[in-house]
PAVOFI-36632 format. One record per residue (C-alpha): residue in one letter; chain; y, x negated, z; residue number from 1. Coordinates in Angstrom, 2 decimals. Example, Ala and Ser with C-alpha at 12.3 -4.5 7.8 and 13.67 -1.06 7.14 Angstrom:
2
[atom "a","A",[-4.50,-12.30,7.80],1] [atom "s","A",[-1.06,-13.67,7.14],2] 
This chain:
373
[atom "x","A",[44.13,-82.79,-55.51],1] [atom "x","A",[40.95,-83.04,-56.05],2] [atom "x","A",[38.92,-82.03,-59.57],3] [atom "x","A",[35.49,-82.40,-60.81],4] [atom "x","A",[34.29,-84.34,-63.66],5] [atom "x","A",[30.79,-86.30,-64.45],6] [atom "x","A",[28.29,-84.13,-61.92],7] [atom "x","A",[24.84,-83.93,-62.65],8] [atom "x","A",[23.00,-81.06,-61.54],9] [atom "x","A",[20.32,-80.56,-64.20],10] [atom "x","A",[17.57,-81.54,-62.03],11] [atom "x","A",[18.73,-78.91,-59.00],12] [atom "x","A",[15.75,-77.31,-57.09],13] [atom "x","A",[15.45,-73.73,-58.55],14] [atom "x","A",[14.41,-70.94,-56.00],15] [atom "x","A",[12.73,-68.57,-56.80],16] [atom "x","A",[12.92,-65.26,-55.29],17] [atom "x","A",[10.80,-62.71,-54.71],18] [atom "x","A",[12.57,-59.70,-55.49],19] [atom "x","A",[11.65,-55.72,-55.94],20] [atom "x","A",[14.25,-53.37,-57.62],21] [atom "x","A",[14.92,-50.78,-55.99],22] [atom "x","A",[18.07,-47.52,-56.24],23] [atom "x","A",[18.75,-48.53,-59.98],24] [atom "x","A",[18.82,-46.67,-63.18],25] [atom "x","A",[18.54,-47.00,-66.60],26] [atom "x","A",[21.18,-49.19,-67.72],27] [atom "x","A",[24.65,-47.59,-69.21],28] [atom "x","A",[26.12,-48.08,-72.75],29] [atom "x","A",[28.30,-51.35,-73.35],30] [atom "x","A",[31.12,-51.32,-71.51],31] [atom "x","A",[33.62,-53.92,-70.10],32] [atom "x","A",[33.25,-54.98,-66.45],33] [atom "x","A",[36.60,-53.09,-65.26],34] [atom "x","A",[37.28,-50.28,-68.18],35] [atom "x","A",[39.17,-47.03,-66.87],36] [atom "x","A",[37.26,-45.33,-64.33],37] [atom "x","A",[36.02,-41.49,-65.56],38] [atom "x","A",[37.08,-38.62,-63.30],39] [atom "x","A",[33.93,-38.06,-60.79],40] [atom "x","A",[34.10,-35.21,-57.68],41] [atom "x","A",[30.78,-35.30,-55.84],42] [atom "x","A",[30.07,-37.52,-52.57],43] [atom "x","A",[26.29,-38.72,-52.22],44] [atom "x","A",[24.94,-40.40,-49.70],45] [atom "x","A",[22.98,-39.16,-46.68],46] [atom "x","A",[23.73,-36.09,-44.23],47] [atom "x","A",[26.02,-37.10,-41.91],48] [atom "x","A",[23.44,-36.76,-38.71],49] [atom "x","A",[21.68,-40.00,-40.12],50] [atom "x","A",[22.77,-43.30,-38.47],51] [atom "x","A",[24.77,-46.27,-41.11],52] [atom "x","A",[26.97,-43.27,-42.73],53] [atom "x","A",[30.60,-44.21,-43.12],54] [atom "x","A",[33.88,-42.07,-42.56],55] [atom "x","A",[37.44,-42.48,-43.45],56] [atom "x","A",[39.34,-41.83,-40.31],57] [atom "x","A",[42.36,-42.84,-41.74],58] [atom "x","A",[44.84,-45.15,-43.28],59] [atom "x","A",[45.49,-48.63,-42.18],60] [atom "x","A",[48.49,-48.84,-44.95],61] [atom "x","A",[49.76,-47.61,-48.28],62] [atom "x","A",[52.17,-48.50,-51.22],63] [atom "x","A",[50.54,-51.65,-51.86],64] [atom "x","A",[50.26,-53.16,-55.03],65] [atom "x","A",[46.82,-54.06,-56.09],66] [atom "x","A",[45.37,-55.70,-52.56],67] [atom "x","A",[42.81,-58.03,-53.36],68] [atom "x","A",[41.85,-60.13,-50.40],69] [atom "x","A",[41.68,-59.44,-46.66],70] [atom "x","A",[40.96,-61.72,-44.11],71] [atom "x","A",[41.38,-60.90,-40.38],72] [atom "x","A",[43.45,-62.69,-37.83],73] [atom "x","A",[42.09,-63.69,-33.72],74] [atom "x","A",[45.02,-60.76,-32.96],75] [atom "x","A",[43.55,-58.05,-35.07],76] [atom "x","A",[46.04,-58.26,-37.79],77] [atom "x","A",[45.02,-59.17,-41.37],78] [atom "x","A",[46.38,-61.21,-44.02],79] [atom "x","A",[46.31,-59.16,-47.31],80] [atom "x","A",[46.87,-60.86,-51.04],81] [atom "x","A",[48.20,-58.64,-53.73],82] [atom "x","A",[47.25,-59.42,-57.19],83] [atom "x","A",[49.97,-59.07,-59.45],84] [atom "x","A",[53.34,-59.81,-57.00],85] [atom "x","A",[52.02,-62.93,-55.39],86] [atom "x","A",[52.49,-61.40,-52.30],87] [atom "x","A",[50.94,-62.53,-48.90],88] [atom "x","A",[51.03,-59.62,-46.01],89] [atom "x","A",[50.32,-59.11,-42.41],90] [atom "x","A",[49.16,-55.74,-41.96],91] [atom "x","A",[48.48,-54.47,-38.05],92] [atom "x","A",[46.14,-52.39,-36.98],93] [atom "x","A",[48.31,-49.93,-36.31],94] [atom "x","A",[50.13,-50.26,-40.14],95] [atom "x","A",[52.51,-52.10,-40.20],96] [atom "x","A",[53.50,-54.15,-43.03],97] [atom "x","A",[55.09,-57.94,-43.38],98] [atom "x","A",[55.91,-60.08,-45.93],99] [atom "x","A",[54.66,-62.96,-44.72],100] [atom "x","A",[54.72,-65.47,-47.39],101] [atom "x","A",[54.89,-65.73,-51.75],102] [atom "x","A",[52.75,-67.51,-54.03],103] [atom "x","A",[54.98,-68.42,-56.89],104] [atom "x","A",[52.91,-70.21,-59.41],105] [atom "x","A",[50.26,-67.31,-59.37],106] [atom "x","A",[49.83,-66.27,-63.25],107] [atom "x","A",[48.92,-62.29,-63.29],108] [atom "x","A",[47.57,-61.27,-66.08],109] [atom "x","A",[44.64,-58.84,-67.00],110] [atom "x","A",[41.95,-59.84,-63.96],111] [atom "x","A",[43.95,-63.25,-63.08],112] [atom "x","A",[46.62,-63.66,-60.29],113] [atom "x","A",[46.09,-64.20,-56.09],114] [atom "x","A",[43.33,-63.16,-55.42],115] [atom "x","A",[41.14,-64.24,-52.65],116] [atom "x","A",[42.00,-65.14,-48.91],117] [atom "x","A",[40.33,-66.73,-45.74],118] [atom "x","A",[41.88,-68.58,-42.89],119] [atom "x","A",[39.72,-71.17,-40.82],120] [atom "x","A",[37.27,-70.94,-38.06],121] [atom "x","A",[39.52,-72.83,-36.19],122] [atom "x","A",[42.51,-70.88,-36.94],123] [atom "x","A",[43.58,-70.63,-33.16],124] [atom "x","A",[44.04,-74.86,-32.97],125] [atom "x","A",[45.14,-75.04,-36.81],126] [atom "x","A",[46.37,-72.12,-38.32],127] [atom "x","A",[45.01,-72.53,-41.94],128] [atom "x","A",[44.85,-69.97,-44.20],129] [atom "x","A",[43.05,-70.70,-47.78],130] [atom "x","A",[43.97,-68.91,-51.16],131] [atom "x","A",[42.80,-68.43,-54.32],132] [atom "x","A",[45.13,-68.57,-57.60],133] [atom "x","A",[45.40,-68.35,-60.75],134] [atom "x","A",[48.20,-71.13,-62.51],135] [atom "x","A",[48.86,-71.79,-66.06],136] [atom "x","A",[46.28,-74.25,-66.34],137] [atom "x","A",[43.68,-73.22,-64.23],138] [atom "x","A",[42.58,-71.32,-60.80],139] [atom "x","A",[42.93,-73.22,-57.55],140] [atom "x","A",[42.64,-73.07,-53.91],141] [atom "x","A",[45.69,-73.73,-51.88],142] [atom "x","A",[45.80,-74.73,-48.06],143] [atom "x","A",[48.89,-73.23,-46.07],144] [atom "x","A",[49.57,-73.24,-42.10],145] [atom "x","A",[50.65,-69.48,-40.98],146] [atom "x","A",[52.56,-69.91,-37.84],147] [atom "x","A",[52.87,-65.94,-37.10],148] [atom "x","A",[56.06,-65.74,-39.07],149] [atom "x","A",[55.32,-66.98,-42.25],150] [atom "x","A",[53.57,-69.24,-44.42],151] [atom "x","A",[54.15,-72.73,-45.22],152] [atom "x","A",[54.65,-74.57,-48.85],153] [atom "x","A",[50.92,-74.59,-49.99],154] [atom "x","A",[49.39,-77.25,-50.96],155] [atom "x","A",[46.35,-77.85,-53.62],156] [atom "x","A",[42.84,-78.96,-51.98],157] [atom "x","A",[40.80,-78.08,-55.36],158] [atom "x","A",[42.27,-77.97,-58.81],159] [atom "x","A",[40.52,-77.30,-62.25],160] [atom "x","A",[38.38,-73.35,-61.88],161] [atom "x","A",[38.42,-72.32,-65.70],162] [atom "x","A",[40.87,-69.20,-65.49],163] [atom "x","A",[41.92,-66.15,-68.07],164] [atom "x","A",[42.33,-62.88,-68.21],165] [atom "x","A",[39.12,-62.12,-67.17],166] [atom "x","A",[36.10,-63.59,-64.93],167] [atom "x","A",[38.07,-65.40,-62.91],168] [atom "x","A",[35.82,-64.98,-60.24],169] [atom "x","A",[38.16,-65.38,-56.49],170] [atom "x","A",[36.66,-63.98,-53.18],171] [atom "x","A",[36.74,-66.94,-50.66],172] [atom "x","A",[34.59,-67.00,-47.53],173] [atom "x","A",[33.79,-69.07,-44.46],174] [atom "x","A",[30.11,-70.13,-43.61],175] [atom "x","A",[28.86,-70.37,-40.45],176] [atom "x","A",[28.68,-73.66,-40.86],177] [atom "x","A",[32.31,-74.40,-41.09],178] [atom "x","A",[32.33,-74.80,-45.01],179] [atom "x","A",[34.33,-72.67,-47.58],180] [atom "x","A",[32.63,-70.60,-50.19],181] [atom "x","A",[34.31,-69.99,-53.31],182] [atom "x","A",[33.62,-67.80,-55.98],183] [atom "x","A",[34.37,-68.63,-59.71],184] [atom "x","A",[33.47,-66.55,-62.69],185] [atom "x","A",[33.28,-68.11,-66.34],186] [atom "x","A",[36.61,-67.20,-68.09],187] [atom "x","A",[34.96,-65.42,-70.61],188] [atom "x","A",[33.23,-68.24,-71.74],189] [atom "x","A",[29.70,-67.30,-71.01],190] [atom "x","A",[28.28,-70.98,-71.32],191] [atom "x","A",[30.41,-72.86,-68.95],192] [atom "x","A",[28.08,-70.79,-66.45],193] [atom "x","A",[25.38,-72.83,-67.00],194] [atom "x","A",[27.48,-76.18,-67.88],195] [atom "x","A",[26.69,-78.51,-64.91],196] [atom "x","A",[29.83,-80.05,-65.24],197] [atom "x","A",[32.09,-77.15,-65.21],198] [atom "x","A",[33.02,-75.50,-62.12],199] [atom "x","A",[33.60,-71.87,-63.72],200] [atom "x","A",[30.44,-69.53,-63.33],201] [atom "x","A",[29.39,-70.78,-60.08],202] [atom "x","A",[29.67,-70.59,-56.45],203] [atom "x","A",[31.50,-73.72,-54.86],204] [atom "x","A",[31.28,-75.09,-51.42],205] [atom "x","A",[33.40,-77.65,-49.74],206] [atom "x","A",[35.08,-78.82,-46.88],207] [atom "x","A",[38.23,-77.44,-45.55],208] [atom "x","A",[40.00,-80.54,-47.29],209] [atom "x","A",[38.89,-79.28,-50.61],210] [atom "x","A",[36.11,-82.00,-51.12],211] [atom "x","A",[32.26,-81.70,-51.56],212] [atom "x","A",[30.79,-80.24,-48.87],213] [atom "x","A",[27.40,-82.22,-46.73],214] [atom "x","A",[24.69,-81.42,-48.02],215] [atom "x","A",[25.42,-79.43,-51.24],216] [atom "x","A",[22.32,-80.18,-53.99],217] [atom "x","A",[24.63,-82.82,-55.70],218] [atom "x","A",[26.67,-85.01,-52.61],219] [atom "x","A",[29.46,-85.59,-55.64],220] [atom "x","A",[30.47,-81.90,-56.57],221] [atom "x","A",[31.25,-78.92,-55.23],222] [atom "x","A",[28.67,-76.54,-56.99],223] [atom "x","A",[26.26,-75.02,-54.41],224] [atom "x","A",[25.06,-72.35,-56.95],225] [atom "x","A",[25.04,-71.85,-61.17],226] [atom "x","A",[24.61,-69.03,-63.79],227] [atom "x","A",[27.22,-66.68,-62.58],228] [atom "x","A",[28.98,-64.63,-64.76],229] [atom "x","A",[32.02,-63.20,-62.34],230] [atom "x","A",[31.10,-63.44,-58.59],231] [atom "x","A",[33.93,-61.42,-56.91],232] [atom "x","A",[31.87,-60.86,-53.61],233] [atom "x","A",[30.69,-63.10,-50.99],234] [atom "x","A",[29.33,-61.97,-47.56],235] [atom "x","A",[27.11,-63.55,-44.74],236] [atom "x","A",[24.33,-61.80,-42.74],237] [atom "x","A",[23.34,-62.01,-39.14],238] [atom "x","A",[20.98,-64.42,-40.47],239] [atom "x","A",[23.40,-66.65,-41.91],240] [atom "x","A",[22.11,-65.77,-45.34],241] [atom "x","A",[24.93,-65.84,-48.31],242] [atom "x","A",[25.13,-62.38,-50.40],243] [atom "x","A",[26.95,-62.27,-53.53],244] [atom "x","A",[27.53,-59.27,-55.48],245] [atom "x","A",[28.05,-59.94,-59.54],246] [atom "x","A",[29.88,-58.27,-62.82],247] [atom "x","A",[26.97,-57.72,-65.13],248] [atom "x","A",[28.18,-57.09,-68.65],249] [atom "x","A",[26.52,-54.26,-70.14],250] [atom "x","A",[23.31,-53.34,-68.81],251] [atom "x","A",[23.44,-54.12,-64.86],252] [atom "x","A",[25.51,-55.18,-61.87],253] [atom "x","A",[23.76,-57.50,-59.33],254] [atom "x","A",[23.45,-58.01,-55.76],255] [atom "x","A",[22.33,-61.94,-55.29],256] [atom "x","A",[21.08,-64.10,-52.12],257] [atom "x","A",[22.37,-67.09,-53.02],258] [atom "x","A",[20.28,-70.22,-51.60],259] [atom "x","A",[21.86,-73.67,-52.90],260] [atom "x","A",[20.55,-75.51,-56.22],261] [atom "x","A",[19.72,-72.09,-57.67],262] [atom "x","A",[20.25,-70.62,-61.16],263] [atom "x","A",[21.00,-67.03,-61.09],264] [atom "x","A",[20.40,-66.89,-65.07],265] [atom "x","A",[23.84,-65.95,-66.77],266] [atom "x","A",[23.64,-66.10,-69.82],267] [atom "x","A",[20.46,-66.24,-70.62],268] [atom "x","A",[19.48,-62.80,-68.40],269] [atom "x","A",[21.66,-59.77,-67.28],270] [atom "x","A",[19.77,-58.43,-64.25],271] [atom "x","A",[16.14,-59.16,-63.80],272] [atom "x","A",[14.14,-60.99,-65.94],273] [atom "x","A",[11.11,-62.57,-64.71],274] [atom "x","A",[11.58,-66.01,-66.27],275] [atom "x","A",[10.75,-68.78,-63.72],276] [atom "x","A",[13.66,-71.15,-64.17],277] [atom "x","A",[16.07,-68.53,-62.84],278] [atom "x","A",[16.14,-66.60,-59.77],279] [atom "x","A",[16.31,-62.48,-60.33],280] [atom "x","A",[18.49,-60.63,-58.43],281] [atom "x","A",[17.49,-58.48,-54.91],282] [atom "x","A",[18.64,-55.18,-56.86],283] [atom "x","A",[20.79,-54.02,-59.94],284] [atom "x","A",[22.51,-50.97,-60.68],285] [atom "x","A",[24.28,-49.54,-63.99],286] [atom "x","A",[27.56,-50.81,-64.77],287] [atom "x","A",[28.91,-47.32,-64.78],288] [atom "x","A",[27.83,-46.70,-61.00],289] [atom "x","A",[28.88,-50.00,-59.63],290] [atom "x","A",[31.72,-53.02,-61.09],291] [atom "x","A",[31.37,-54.26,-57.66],292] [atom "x","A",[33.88,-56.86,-56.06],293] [atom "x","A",[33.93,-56.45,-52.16],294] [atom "x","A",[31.32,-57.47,-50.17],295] [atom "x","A",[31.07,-57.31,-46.61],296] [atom "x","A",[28.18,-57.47,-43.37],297] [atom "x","A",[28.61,-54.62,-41.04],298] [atom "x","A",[26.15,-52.13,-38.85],299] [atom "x","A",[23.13,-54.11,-40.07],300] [atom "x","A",[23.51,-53.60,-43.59],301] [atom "x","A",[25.71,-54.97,-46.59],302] [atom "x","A",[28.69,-52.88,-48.11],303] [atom "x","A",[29.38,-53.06,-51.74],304] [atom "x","A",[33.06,-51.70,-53.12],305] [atom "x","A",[32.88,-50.19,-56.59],306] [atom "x","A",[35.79,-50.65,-59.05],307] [atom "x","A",[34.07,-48.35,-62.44],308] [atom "x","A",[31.83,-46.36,-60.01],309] [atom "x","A",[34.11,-45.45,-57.18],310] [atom "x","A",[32.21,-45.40,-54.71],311] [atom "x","A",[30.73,-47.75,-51.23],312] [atom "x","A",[27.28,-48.78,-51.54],313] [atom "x","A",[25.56,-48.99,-48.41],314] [atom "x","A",[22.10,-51.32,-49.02],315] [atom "x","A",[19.68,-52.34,-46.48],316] [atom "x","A",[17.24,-55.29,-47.05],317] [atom "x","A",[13.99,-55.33,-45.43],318] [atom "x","A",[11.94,-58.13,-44.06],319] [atom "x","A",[9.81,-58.30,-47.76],320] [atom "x","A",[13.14,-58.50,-49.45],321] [atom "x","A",[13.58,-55.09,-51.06],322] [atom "x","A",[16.74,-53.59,-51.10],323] [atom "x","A",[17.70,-49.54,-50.27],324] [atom "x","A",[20.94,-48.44,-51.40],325] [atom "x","A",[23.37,-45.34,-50.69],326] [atom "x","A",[26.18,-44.37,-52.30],327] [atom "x","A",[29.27,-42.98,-50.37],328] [atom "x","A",[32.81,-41.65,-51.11],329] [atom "x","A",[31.70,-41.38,-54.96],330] [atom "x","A",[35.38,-40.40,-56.91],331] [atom "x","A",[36.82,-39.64,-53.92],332] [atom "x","A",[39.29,-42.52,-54.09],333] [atom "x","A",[39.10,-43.87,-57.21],334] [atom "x","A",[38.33,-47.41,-57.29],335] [atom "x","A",[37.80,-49.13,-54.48],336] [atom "x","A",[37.99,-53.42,-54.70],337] [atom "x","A",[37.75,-54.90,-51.42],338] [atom "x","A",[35.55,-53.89,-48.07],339] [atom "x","A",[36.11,-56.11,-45.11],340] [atom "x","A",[34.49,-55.64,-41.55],341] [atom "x","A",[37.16,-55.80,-38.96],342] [atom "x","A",[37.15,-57.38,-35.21],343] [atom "x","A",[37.05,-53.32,-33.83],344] [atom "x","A",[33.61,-52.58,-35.92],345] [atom "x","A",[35.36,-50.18,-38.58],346] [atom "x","A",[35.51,-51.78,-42.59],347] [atom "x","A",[38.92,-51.65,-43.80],348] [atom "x","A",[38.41,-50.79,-47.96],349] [atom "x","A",[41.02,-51.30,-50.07],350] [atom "x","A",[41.97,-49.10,-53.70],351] [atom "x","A",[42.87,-50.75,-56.82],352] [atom "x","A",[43.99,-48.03,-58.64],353] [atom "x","A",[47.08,-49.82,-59.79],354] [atom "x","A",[45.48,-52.44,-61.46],355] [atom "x","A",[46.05,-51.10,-64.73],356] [atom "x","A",[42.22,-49.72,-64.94],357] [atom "x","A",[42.78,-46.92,-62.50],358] [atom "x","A",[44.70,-43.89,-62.05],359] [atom "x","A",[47.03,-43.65,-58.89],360] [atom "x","A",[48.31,-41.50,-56.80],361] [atom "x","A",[51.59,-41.14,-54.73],362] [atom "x","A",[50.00,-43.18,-51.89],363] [atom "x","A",[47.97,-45.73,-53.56],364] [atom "x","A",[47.13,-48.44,-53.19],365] [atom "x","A",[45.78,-47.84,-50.43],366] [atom "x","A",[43.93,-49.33,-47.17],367] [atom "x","A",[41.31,-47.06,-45.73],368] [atom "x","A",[39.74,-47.46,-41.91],369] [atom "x","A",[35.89,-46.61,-42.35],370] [atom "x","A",[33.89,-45.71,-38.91],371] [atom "x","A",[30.10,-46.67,-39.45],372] [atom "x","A",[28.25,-43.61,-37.19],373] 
């Protein structure tokens, strides 16, 4: 197992980025990250003629129990975490549903259980899957081999992520280079985010063994990126550019490109602030239209899944680096967690109405098959 202690990142290379804000808002009244979701009916978003809109064409599966993570197999299939059971699925295409595998030391409680998922670039030679968890002690990834049947006894590659009941941070996400992303959040101890020891509030890189990845801003540790407050997105562009979307707390929820050595502010700023130490976010929106988690690249343009706001964000970046967001689906489905973009071109988007924020129905939770037009 590997854990983290004595890294020195104080004198990390801050970026700055140019950034312009762009589809925000004035900022809501105090709220927590994931309170219950208010009862909404309208859909916005453009007419359906326009090119990038999404549809729900139907559902890939339903019944589930918070789904959290989604990563897609060479065959099509995915493997799906659910929060609270510790369960590990293969879902087909075509819906149906295996038990593939159970994570027995996961620890659900409030935000905290399995949560994220990836399995490796070279899944076809070595059939490694990667999971994030949340133990007594801490959050961890694991390392299993998923032989089409089921999953093997895990083992730990990265030990000692701050965990609680909230911010515990969890999407997991291949580079194009080969290396595992990982994000943390800060337990609910805001200053660990900008503690350059401690690995909670940050965005982690490594190797699929679990150790410090070549060429992250410190060679000893595994912190590519600092001043998070609860990273529960990670997607890549067809630029190879890292996105990250981010729990604000009570003003404004953040969409980040994260570039390594950078401070992204937390706590010291919620949302843009100018100051030239930390880097401002490409575009915020109120915490009452967004609680974002999912993140994924599809069509040219980012999705964003909305727990509090219920809704898909659709944003386009431009070339200057301002941002243009649409809203889709708004209360249609209550809240939505994860967006992933599958091998056929559709985004699978999962509910989390039975997370104990949201208000289900017969069906939920549910996985949704969205068709970009």
């Amino acid at each position: 197992m590997h854990s983290v202690t004595g890294t020195h990142l104080a004198r990390l290379t801050v970026t700055v980025l140019a950034v312009t804000l762009a589809a925000c808002a004035s900022p809501s009244t105090p709220a927590a990250e994931e309170e219950p979701t208010r009862p909404a009916s309208t859909t916005a978003g453009s007419p359906a003629s326009e090119a990038g809109v999404p549809r729900v064409t139907g559902t890939v599966a339903s019944g589930l129990g918070t789904p959290w993570g989604i990563t897609f197999l060479p065959g099509g299939s995915a493997l799906v975490t659910e929060r609270d059971s510790g369960r590990v699925l293969d879902i087909g295409s075509d819906g149906t549903i295996r038990e593939v595998g159970r994570i027995d030391d996961v620890v659900a409680e409030g935000e905290s259980g399995l949560l994220g998922i990836a399995v490796s670039p070279a899944f076809e030679t070595d059939s490694l899957v990667f999971l994030y968890v949340t133990t007594n002690d801490d959050n961890r990834i694991l390392r299993a081999v998923y032989d089409g049947e089921g999953l093997s006894e895990p083992t730990v590659i990265l030990d000692g992520i701050p965990a609680a009941r909230i911010h515990d941070g969890g999407r997991l996400a291949f580079g194009p280079d080969g290396m595992l992303y990982a994000a943390t959040g800060e337990a609910g101890d805001a200053e660990l985010a900008q503690d350059p020891v401690s690995l909670g509030g940050k965005i982690l890189r490594i190797t699929p063994d679990g150790a410090p990845a070549p060429g992250n801003p410190d060679p000893a540790s595994p912190i590519y990126s600092l001043g998070h407050r609860n990273v529960q997105g990670l997607a890549f562009d067809e630029e190879n550019r890292l996105w990250a979307s981010e729990f604000g707390q009570n003003d404004v929820d953040e969409l980040n490109l994260v570039t390594p050595g950078t401070n992204y502010g937390w706590p010291e700023v919620e949302g843009i602030g100018g100051a030239p130490e930390f880097a401002d976010p490409i575009t915020t929106w109120p915490v009452s239209e967004a609680s974002p988690s999912g993140l994924a690249f599809a069509d040219g343009r980012l999705w964003m899944a909305a727990l509090r706001g219920e809704r898909l964000w659709s944003i386009e970046v431009a070339a200057d680096g301002t941002a243009s967001a649409r809203e889709f689906f708004v209360g249609e489905y209550g809240r939505l967690r994860t967006v992933a973009a599958a091998p056929d071109g559709s985004l699978w988007l999962t509910t989390s109405n039975r997370d104990g924020r949201g208000q289900p129905g017969d069906d939920d939770d549910r996985i949704l098959r969205v068709e970009i037009s």
